[in-house]
C-alpha positions as CSV (number, residue, x, y, z in Angstrom):
1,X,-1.1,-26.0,34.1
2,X,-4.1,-27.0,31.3
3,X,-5.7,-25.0,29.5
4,X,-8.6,-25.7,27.4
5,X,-9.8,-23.4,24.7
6,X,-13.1,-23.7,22.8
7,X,-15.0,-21.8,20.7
8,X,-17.6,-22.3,17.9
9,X,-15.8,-19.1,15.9
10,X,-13.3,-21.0,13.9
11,X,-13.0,-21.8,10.4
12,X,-10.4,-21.5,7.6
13,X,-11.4,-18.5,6.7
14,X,-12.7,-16.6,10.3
15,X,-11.2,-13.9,12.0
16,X,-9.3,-12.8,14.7
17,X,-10.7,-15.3,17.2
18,X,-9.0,-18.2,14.7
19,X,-5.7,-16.1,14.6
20,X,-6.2,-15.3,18.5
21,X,-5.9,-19.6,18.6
22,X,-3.3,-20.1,16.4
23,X,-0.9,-17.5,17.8
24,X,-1.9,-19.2,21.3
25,X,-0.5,-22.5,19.7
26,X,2.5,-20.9,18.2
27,X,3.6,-19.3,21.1
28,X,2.3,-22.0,23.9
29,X,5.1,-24.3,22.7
30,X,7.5,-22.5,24.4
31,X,6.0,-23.1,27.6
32,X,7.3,-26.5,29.1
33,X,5.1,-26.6,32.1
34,X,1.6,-25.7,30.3
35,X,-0.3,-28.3,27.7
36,X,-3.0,-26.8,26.3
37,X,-6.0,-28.1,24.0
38,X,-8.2,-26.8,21.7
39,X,-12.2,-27.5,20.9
40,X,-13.1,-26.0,17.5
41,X,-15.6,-26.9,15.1
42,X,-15.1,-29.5,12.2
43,X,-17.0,-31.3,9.3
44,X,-16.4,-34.8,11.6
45,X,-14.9,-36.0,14.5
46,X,-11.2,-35.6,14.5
47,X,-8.1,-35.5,16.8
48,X,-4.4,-34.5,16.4
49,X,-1.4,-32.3,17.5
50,X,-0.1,-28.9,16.6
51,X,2.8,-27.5,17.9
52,X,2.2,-29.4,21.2
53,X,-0.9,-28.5,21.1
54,X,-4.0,-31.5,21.4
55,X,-6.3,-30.3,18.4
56,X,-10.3,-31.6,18.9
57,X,-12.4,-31.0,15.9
58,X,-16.0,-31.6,16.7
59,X,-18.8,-32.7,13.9
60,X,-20.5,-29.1,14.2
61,X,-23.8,-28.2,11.7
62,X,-23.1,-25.1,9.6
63,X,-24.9,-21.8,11.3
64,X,-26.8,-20.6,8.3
65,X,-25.8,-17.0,7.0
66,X,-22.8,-16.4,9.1
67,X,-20.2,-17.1,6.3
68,X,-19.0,-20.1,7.4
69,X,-19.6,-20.9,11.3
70,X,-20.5,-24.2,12.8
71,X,-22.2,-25.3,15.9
72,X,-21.1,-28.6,18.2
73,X,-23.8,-31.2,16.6
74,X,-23.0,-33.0,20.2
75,X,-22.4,-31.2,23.5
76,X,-22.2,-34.4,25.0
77,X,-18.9,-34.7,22.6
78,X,-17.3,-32.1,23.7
79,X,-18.1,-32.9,28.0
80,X,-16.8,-36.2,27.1
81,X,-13.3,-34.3,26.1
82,X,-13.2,-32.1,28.9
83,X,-13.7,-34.9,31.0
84,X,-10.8,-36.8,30.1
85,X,-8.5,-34.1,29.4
86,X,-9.5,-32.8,32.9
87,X,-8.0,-29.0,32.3
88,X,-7.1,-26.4,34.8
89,X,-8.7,-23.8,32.9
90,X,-11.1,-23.7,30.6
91,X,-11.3,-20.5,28.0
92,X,-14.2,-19.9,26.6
93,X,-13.4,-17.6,22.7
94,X,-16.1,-15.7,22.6
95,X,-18.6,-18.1,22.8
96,X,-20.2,-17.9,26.3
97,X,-23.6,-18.5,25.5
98,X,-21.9,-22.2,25.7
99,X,-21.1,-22.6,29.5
100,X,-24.8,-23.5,30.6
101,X,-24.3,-26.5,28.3
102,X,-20.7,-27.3,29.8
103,X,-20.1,-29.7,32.7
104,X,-17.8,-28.1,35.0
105,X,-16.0,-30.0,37.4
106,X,-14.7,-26.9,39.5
107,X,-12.3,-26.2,36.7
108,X,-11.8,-22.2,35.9
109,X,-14.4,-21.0,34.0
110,X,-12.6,-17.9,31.5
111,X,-14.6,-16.2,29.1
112,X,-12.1,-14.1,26.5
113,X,-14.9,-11.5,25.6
114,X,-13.8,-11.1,22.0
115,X,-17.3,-10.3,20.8
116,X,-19.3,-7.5,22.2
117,X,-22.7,-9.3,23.7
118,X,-25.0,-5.9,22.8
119,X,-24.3,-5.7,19.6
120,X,-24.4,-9.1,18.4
121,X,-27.7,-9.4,20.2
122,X,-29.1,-6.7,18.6
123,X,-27.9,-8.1,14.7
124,X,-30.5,-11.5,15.9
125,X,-34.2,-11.2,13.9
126,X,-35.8,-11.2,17.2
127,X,-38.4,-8.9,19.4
128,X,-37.3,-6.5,21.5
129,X,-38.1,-8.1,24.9
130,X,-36.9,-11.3,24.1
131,X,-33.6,-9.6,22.9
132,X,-33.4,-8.4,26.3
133,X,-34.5,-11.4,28.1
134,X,-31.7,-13.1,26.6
135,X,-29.3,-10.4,27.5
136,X,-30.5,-10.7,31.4
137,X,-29.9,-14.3,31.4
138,X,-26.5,-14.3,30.2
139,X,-25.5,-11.0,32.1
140,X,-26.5,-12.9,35.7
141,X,-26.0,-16.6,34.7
142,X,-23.5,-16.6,32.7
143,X,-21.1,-13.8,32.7
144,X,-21.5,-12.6,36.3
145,X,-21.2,-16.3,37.5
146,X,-17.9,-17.0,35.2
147,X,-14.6,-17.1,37.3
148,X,-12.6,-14.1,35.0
149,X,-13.5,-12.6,32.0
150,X,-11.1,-11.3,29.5
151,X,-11.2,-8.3,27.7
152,X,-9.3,-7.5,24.8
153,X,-9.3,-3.7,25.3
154,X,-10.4,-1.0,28.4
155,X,-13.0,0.3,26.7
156,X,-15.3,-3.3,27.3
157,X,-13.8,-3.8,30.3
158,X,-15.6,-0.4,31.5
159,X,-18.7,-1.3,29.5
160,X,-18.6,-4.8,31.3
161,X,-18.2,-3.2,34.5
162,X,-21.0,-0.9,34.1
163,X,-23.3,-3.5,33.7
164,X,-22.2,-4.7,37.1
165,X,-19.7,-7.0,36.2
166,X,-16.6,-7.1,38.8
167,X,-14.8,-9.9,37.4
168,X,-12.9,-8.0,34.4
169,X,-9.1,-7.9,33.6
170,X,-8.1,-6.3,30.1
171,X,-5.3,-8.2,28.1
172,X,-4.6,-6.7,24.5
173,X,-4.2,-8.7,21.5
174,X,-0.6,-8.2,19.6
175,X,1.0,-8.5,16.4
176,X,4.1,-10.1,14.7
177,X,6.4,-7.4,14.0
178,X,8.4,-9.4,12.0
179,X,5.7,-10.0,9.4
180,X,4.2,-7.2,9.7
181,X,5.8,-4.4,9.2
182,X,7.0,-1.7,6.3
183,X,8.6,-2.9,3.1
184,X,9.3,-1.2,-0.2
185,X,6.5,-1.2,-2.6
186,X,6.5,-4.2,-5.2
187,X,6.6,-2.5,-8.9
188,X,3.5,-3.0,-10.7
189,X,1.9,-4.9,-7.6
190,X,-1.7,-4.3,-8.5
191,X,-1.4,-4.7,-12.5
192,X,-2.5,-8.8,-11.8
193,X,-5.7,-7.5,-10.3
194,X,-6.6,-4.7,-13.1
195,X,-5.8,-1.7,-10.7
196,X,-4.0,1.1,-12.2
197,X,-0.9,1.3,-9.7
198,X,-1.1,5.4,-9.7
199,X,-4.2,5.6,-8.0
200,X,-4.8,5.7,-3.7
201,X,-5.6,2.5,-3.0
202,X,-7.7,2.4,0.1
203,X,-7.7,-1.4,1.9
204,X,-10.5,-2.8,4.1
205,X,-9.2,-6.3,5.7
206,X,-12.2,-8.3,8.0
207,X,-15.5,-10.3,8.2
208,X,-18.0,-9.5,4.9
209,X,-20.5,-8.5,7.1
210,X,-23.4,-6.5,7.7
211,X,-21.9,-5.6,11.6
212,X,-19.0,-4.3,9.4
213,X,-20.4,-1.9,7.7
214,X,-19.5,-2.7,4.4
215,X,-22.0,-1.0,2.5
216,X,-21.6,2.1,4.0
217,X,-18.0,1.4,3.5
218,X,-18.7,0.8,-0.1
219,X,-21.0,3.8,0.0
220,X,-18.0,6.3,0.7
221,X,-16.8,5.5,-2.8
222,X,-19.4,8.0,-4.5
223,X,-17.7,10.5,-2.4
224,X,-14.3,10.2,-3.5
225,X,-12.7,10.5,-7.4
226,X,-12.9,7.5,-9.0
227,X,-10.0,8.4,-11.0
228,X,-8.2,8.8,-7.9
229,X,-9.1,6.1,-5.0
230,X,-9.4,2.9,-5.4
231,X,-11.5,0.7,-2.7
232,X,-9.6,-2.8,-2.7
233,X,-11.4,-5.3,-0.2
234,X,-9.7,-8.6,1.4
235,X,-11.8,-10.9,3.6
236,X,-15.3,-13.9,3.7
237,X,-18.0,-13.5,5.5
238,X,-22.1,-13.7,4.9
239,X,-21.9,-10.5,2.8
240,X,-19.1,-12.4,0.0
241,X,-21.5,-13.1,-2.8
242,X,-23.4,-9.7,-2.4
243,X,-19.6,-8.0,-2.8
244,X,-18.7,-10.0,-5.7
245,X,-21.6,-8.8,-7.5
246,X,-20.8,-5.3,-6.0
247,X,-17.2,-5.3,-7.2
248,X,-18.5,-6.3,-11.0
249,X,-20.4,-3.0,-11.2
250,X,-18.2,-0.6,-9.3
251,X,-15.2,0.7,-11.3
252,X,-13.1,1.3,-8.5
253,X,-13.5,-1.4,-6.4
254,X,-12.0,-4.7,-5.9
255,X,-12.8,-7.9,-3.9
256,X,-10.1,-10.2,-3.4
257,X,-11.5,-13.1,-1.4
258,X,-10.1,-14.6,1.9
259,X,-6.2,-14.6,2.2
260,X,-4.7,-16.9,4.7
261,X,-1.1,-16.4,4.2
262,X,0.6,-13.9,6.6
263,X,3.1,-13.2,4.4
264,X,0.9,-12.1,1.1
265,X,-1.2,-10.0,3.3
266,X,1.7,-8.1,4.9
267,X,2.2,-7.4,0.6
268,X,-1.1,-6.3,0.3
269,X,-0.7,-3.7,2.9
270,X,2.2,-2.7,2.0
271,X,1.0,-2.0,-1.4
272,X,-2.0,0.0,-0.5
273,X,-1.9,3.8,0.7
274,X,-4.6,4.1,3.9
275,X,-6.6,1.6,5.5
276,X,-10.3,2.3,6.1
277,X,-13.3,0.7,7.9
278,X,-17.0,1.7,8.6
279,X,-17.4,-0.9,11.4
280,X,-19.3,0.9,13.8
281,X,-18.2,-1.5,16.9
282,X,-14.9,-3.5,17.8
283,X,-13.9,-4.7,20.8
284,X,-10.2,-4.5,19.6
285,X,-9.3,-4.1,15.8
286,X,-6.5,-6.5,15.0
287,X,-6.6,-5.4,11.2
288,X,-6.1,-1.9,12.1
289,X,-2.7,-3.1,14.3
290,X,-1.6,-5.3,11.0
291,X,-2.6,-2.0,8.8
292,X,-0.6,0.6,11.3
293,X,2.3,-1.4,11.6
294,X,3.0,-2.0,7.8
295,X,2.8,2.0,7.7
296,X,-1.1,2.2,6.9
297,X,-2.8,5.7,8.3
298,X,-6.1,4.5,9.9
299,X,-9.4,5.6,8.5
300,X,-12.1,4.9,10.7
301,X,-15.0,5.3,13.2
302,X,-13.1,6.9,16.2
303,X,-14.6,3.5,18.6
304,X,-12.3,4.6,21.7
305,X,-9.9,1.5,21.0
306,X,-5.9,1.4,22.1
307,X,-5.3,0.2,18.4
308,X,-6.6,3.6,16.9
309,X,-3.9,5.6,18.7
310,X,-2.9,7.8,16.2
311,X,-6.5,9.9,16.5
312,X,-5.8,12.6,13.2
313,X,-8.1,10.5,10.7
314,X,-10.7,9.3,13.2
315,X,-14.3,10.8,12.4
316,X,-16.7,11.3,15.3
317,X,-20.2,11.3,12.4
318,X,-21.0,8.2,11.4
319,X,-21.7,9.2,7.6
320,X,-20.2,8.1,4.5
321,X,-19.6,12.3,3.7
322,X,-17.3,12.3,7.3
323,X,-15.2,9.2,6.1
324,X,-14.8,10.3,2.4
325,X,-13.6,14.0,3.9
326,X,-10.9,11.7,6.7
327,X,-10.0,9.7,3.7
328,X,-9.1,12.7,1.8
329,X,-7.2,14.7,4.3
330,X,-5.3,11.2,5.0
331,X,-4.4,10.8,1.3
332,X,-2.7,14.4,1.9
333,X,-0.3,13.3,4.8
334,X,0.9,9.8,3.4
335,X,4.5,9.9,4.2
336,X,7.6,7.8,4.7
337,X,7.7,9.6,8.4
338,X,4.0,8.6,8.9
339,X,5.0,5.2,8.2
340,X,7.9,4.6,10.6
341,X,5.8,6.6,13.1
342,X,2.8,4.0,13.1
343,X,5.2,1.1,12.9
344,X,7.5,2.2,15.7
345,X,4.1,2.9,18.1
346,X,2.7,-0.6,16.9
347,X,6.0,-2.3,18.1
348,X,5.8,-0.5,21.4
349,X,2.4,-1.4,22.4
350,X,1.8,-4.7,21.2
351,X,3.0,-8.2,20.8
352,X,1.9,-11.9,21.0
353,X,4.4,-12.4,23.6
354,X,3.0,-9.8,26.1
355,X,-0.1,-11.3,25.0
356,X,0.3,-14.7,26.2
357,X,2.6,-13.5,29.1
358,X,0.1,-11.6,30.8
359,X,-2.4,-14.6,29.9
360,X,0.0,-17.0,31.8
361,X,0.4,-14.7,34.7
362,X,-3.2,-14.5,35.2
363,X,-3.9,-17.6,35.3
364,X,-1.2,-18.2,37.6
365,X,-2.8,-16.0,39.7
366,X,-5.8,-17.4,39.3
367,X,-4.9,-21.0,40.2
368,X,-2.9,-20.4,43.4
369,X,-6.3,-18.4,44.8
370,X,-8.1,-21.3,44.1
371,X,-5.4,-23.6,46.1
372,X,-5.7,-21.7,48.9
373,X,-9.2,-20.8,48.9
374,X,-9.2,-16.7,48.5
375,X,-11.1,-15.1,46.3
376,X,-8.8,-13.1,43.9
377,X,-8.8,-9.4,43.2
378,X,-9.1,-7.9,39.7
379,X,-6.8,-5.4,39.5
């Protein structure tokens, strides 16, 4: 089997689509009978292996205000690749609004629907009707016409399906267990960044973005006792500049920037009390997994997700006041218990290797329906 990934949603310091492709890599090498190769967005033309994995890096133009995000400068680049690498599969991260462009020569078409269509169409500076012109055309042209799409969590594949969608199967992200998980607080951790190590230190890890919430986020800090909580934030996005400015005024709040090691953001959790977001959408949450399973109690937006499974600080209003008073009561219930609770449930649920095994499977699936010419059932 081939699989081909691309995706216009990776850069050194993106999100969960980037560590959805690295883990892919990581774990891929295992399998003898699969090669896989990536498409991702570059600053030129380049070509090399990872793992076993056949890395393409495209010469992509910078998207303006997205924090980072490129777009192929040459489709005709990336058809070229595809057809000499002639794949089985070809997995589209996120970025559907690509297979129109994409010459497909009866491979399988597989979108990963890691991004929630709605939504993002609804951030674009546009009119109303052509926000929903655009929305019909990918709806019937391109999602309703792909081979399988992927959802990360049940909740999208419902919403999918409602919109008339049959073509849905849900396959949750994971985690790594082994780097994430509890460890004993680091003495004086927080002194290197000027926070006083007696205070609740709240922790926000994603995108700097407006689709994020972050200034409502920020927003909650007039709620709470400054002598008491502390907002620290971890992350790059659009909204970076805005923050750092933000972070100089506030006295309790702190912006750390982008970190890229696993290993010193497992620290950082495991240095800070609760984890909190305002996002008011995700279509799966890995942050709150990597929070929850280093012993973090989720604050949040209750968003109907299988990685906010422990439901007692989820608030239903979407108000600064609501989050402030979830933050509050969580503060009150931080416990070694709590801890090893989350943890355990995280390790039960979720894992790379499920990930990629029920991935695999599928696809499996998949490709002996197209041998034999049936039409496969989504079940």
């Amino acid at each position: 089997m081939k699989i081909l990934d691309i995706t216009i949603y990776y850069h050194k310091k993106s999100g969960g689509i980037k560590k959805y492709i690295d883990k892919k890599v990581e774990i891929l090498e295992k399998y003898r009978d699969i090669k896989h190769i990536v498409i991702i967005p570059g600053k030129g033309n380049k070509k090399y292996i990872k793992s076993k994995s056949t890395i393409y890096e495209i010469n992509s133009i910078p998207i303006p205000g997205t924090g980072g995000y490129r777009f192929f400068k040459s489709i005709k680049t990336v058809n070229k690749i595809i057809e000499n690498e002639n794949p089985d599969i070809i997995e589209f991260g996120g970025c559907y609004t690509l297979i129109p462009l994409i010459q497909n020569k009866n491979q399988i078409c597989s979108i990963f629907y890691h991004s929630d269509l709605i939504n993002d169409t609804n951030l674009f500076p546009a009119p109303k009707h052509l926000k929903e012109l655009f929305l019909g055309y990918i709806i019937e042209n391109v999602l309703k016409k792909s081979d399988i799409i992927i959802t990360p969590s049940q909740k999208y594949r419902k919403i999918l399906e409602d919109m008339g969608i049959k073509n849905v199967k849900t396959i949750e992200l994971g985690i790594d267990i082994n780097i994430f998980k509890p460890m004993k607080k680091t003495t004086n951790f927080w002194e290197k960044f000027g926070i006083n190590n007696n205070k609740i230190k709240l922790l926000y890890v994603g995108r700097i973005a407006i689709d994020k919430n972050i200034k409502l986020l920020i927003k909650t800090l007039k709620n709470l006792d400054e002598e008491k909580f502390h907002l620290i934030i971890v992350g790059s996005g659009p909204l970076s500049s805005w923050l750092k400015i933000k972070a100089n005024k506030t006295k309790n709040l702190t912006y750390i920037g982008h970190i890229e090691d696993e290993i010193l953001l497992a620290q950082i959790y495991n240095n800070a009390d609760i984890f909190v977001s305002a996002s008011h959408y995700e279509t799966f949450a890995l942050t709150f997994l990597e929070a929850q399973s280093c012993g973090l109690p989720l604050v949040a937006f209750d968003l109907g997700l299988q990685t906010q499974f422990k439901k007692d600080f989820l608030v239903k209003e979407i108000s600064s006041t609501a989050l402030a008073e979830a933050i509050i009561k969580a503060s009150n219930c931080i416990s070694k218990e709590l801890s090893i609770e989350l943890h355990q449930k995280t390790k039960e649920l979720f894992s790379w290797e499920k990930t990629f095994n029920k991935l695999i499977d599928l696809y499996d699936e998949l490709l002996i329906s197209k041998s034999s010419g049936q039409t496969i059932k989504i079940i």
